[in-house]
Residue, then its C-alpha position, 0 to 999 in steps of 0.5 A: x575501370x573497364x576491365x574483364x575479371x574472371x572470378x572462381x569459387x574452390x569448393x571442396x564439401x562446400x554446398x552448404x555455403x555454395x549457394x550464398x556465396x555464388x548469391x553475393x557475386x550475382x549481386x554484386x555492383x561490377x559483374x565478373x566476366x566469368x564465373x567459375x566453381x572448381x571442385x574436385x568430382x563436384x556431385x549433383x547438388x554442386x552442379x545444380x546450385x552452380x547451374x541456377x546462378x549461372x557458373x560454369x563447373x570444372x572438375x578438378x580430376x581428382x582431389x589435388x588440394x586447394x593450390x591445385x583447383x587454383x591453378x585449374x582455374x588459373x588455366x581456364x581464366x579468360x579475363x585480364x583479372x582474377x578474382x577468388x572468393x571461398x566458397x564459404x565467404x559472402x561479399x558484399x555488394x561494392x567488394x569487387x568494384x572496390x578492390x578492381x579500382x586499385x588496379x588503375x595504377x601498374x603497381x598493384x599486383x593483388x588487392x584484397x577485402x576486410x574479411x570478418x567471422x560472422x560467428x563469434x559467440x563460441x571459444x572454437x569461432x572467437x579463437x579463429x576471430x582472433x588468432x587466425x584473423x584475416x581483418x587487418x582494421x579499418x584503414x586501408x594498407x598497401x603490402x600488409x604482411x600476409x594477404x591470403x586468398x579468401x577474397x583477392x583480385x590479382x593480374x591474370x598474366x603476373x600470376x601466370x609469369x610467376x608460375x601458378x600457385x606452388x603445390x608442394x605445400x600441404x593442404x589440409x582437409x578444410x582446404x587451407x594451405x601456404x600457397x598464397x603466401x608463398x605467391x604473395x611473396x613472389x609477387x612483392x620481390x617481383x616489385x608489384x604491391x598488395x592492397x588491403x582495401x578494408x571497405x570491400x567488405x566480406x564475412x565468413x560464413x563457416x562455425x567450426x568445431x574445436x577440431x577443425x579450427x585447431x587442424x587449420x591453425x597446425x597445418x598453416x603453422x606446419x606447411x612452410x617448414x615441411x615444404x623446407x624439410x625441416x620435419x626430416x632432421x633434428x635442427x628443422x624439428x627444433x625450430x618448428x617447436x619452438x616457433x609453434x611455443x613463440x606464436x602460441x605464446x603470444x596468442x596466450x597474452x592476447x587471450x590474458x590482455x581480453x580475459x578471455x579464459x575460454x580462449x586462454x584454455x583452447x589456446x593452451x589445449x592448441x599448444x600441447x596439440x601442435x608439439x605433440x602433432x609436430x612430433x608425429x609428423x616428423x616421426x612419420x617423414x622418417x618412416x616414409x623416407x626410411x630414415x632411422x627415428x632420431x630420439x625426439x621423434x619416437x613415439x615414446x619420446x611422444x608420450x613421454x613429452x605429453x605426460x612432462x607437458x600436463x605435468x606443467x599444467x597440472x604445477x598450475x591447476x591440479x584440476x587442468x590435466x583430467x579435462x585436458x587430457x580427454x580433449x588431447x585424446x579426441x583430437x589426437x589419438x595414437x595408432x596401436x602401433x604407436x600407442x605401444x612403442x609409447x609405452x614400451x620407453x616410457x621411462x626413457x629420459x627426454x632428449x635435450x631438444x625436447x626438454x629446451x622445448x618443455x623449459x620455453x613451454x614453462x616461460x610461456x605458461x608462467x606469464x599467465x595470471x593466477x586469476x585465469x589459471x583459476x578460471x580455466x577448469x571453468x573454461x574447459x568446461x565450456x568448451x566441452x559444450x561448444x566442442x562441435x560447430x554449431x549447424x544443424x543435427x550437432x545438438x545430439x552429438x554435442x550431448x553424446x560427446x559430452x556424455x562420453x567425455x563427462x564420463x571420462x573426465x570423472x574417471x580420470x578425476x577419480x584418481x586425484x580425489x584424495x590429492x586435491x581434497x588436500x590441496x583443497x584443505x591447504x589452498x584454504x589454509x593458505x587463502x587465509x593467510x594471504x596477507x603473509x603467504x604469496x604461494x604454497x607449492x607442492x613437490x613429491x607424490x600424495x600416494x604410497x608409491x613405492x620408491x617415488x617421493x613423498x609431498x613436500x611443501x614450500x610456502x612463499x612468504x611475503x616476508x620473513x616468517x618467525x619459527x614461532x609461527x612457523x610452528x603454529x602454521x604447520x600445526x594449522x595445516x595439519x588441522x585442515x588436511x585432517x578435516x579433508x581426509x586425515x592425510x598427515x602434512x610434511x613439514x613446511x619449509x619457507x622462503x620470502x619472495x626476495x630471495x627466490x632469485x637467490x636460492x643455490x642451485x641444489x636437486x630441490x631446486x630442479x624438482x620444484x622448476x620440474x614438478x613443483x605445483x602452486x596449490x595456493x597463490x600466484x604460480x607466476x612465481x615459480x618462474x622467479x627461482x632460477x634455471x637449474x641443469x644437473x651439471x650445475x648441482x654439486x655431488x657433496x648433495x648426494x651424500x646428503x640425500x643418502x643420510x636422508x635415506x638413512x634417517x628415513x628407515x632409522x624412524x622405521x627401525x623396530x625396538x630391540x628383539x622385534x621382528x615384526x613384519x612391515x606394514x604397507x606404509x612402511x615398506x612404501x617407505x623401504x622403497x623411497x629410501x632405496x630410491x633415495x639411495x639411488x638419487x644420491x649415487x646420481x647426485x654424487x656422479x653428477x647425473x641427477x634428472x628431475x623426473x623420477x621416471x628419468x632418474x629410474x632410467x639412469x639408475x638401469x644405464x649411469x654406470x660407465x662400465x664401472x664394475x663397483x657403480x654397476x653393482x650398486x646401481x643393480x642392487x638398487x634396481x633390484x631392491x625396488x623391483x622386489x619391493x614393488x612385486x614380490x611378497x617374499x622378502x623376508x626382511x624388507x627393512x634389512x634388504x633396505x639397510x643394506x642397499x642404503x649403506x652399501x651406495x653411501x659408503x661407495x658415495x664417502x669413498x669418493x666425496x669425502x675420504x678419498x685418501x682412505x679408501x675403504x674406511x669404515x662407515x662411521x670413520x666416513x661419517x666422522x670425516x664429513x662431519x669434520x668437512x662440512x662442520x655441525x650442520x651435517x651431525x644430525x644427517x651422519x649420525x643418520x648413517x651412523x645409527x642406520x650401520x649400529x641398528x640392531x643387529x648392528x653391521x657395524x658396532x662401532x658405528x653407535x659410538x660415532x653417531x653418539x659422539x656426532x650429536x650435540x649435545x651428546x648423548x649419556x655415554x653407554x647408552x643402548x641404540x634406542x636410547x641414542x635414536x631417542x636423542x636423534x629423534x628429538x634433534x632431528x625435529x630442530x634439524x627438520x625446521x632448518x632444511x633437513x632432510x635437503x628440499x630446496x637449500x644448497x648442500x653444505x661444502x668444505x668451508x660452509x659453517x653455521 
């Protein structure tokens, strides 16, 4: 075909590659008419490699992105055709005689080449290969669904009639933008066809670093909803979220399909990137245009979504979140300003558009294998390695930023030793056993805390597990767990895998979809228990979260005529209990959260201008805060009690003697004990003793938690003497689902 064909280069930085790319057009079968290199303020060694193959150089006047330089050289074309080729693509020999023939026929509007990566030995080079592929396969396609601009030949005056190349689309700095497929869109609904010719054959030349290729693959995600104002309100934010969780989603399967764990973990480090970028963005549109921050674009929003996303990760590999972490930190850090609004609403609950993103994030992560969830601590590793591309002088950097993030990793690592040398031990234990054991999931906190939860196991069965070797394996773990550092094991509660579609919506459902973290086994089958929002929870739960928050300071309770002073254990355990007490106000209001930060939040703000709500949530608050700074309090236990009793007889009045407001506490509790039947003596009598312990608030009280066990204890017995026989129940109430973990709360008409 005899035709004239105008052919640019856009170059931005880009006379490492300039030279050969200009080389490959020289060589080329079919010669362009012209040849052009559009740079932006090109310098001496862009002119002097344009001059030795014969190019003539435009200024660009100024850096208007890579849509600009194509129209630039738009407006420069002298021939019937246009051709482009990046300056860090090499064409072969036939490529633009190949794709001109396509033009003999009218309907043809743009043709394009077979483009490969000729770098793919490193994860950033392999990812790009993969997911951001231009390499349509070797049969030939007419209009393929994108056909960006790294080598095409379109029709000179169609571009022209179209209107150029739209530049309101963001282009980032390694010159990519939405312009193209926006111009390929135009140029189909005008009736002209693409073409992908797969023997034109082309190679890109560039090795990226883990930075660059994830820059590139947010901004091409990103253009085409800032160019619609979606980043400026609400609705827009939530789509872009959860398209960025769709597309990555279906990177993952790929990565999984090819065991691939390097890009597995590059395409989970792009996933955390790209939302919490998403949100910077948006937060940064409002600024701009003066609008006020809606909720999900806060910075404390941010670093709230960054803190519940590791979380996720960390429910699947404790050893994922430190090495994750620095990377995030290298790819995206905060400004100050930024940094301390973060900080500042830390503890503030995640809006309800962030956290239908965090629940699609936890569908995508769960369809990955347990195998390549192992692997990936490996797999950050190696891209540790290859973090920046692979070109010349990068081996000293490469070594210094290792250095630095090695460095940071083993602080950050510090901090979870003792955690995963348990894990470790209970893994162990587990992996022996793994013809009857499917998972061993962990809840709660590993360290004294105050006020936070503390571990809770769940073992998923095979099948169903006899109490003796219940026992037996509890008294297993608690053997491994000492060997790695004499940590205790709480109680282990079971459940076989069928019936964990079928567990009743309760708080420890939502603390195990939320923070629960398979140490052992398969962490696909969390995803199998189903979804729970707290509305779904019932508020009977809350009075057993409170007798649970009793029985918690009973066992702490000194010996008649003691006054000793508690230890720092035990007024960590002071603390959880007036937590508890909180989470049970809340469970009995329906405004339970899942994440303790969240929930402490409720605790300062659920009251509803309630003056009886107001002032047990203040006593609650200020309880915890006393525990967690000041070394006055002369009775931690006592301040506890009554904090503790006070919620629980606020929660009674309300759940269970609503037509005898203001009864006692032991009446409350022998009015449950009558509404729930005998699954509940062993919790009330909790309340009741907690009322009767020395120097009882209540006397009475220890006649009702006498009476409200079974069998009942001698008549006239001392309070140790009923705690005695308590202690020894509750041991059998523990292996049957108390106190409440993940088993529904008893309700009017549950019976044993």
């Amino acid at each position: 075909m005899n035709v004239d064909v105008t052919l640019y280069v856009p170059c931005h930085n880009g006379s490492p590659w300039l030279g050969d790319c200009l080389s490959a057009i020289r060589d080329q079968t079919l010669q362009p008419a012209e040849l052009l290199v559009v740079g932006d303020a090109p310098g001496d060694d862009i002119n002097q490699i344009a001059k030795r193959h014969d190019a003539r150089v435009i200024d660009q006047e100024g850096n208007g992105g890579l849509s600009g330089a194509r129209n630039v050289a738009l407006a420069q074309a002298n021939g019937e055709l246009l051709a482009t080729v990046e300056h860090e693509v090499v064409v072969s020999p036939e490529w633009l005689a190949r794709l001109v023939s396509h033009f003999a026929s009218p309907r043809v509007g743009a043709a394009m080449g077979r483009l490969r990566e000729r770098y793919t030995a490193r994860a950033a080079d392999r990812w790009r290969a993969y997911h951001m592929t231009q390499d349509w396969g070797p049969g030939g396609l007419v209009n393929p669904p994108p056909l960006p601009e790294t080598n095409v030949v379109l029709r000179t005056q169609l571009v022209r009639k179209l209107g150029g190349y739209n530049e309101g689309y963001p282009s980032n700095g390694t010159d990519y933008s939405f312009a193209d497929c926006d111009l390929y869109n135009r140029l189909r609904m005008a009736g002209y066809d693409g073409v992908y010719e797969p023997s034109a054959a082309a190679e890109h030349m560039r090795s990226d670093s883990v930075a660059s290729i994830l820059t590139t693959y947010a901004t091409w995600l990103q253009a085409p909803f800032e160019f619609y104002g979606d980043y400026s309100h609400e609705a827009g934010l939530g789509r872009k979220l959860l398209e960025t969780v769709r597309q990555l989603r279906a990177a993952l399967a790929q990565d999984q399909g090819n065991d691939d764990a390097p890009l597995a973990y590059l395409t989970v480090v792009a996933l955390l990137r790209t939302l919490l970028v998403d949100l910077r963005i948006s937060r940064r549109r409002s600024e701009a245009a003066g609008h006020p921050a809606t909720a999900a674009q806060t910075a404390g929003a941010e670093a709230r979504l960054r803190r519940q996303l590791l979380d996720i990760v960390a429910a699947r590999n404790t050893r994922l979140p430190p090495t994750i972490g620095v990377h995030l930190d290298a790819l995206l850090a905060p400004t100050r300003a930024e940094q301390s609004q973060g900080v500042a609403s830390y503890d503030e609950p995640l809006p309800d558009l962030l956290l239908e993103v965090l629940e699609a994030v936890t569908v995508a992560l769960d369809e990955l294998s347990y195998e390549l969830w192992r692997d990936l601590p490996t797999a950050g590793e190696i891209v540790s390695s290859e973090w920046l591309p692979a070109s010349k002088g990068a081996q000293a950097d490469v070594g210094a930023f290792q250095r630095a993030e090695q460095s940071s990793v083993r602080v950050a690592a510090t901090e979870v030793e003792t955690r995963d040398r348990f894990a470790e031990a209970i893994e162990s234990w587990a992996r022996r056993r793994s013809d009857q054991v499917a998972a061993v999931v962990l809840t709660g906190s590993l360290d004294f805390t105050p006020g936070e939860p503390g571990p809770q196991l769940l073992v998923i069965t095979h099948d169903e597990l006899s109490p003796g070797d219940a026992r037996r394996w509890q008294k297993a773990a608690a053997k491994a767990a000492a060997r790695a550092g004499g940590r205790s094991v709480p109680p282990l509660r079971h459940i076989p895998v069928y019936a964990l579609g079928w567990v009743a919506p309760s708080a420890g459902v939502l603390d195990l979809r939320v923070a629960g973290r398979v140490i052992a086994g398969d962490p696909a089958l969390l995803s199998l228990i189903p979804p729970v929002t707290p509305s779904q929870l019932p508020p009977a739960e809350g009075l057993w979260r409170l007798a649970a928050a009793a029985g918690l300071l009973v066992q702490l309770w000194p010996a008649s005529g003691r006054s000793d002073r508690p230890t720092q254990a035990e007024i960590a355990g002071c603390a959880r209990s007036v937590s508890m007490a909180g989470e049970g106000l809340l469970l009995a209001r329906g405004a339970y959260r899942a994440h303790p930060a969240s929930r402490r939040f409720g605790l300062a703000t659920d009251h509803e201008g309630r003056p009886d709500v107001l002032a047990a949530l203040t006593a609650v608050d200020v309880a915890l805060a006393a525990f967690e700074t000041s070394s006055s309090v002369s009775d931690y236990r006592e301040l506890a009690r009554r904090v503790v009793l006070d919620v629980a007889q606020l929660c009674g009045d309300w759940l269970v003697s609503w037509e005898r407001p203001g009864a006692s506490l032991a009446t409350l509790c022998r009015t449950w004990f009558a509404w729930a039947g005998d699954r509940v003596g062993v919790p009330a009598a909790a309340l009741a003793l907690l009322a009767a312990a020395p120097p009882p608030q209540e006397p009475p009280a220890l006649t009702s938690a006498r009476q409200l066990l079974s069998p009942a204890p001698k008549k006239r017995t001392s309070w140790s003497d009923v705690r005695k026989a308590w202690m020894t129940q509750l041991a059998s109430a523990e292996a049957d689902g108390w106190p409440l973990l993940w088993s529904a709360a008893p309700t009017p008409g549950d019976r044993p």
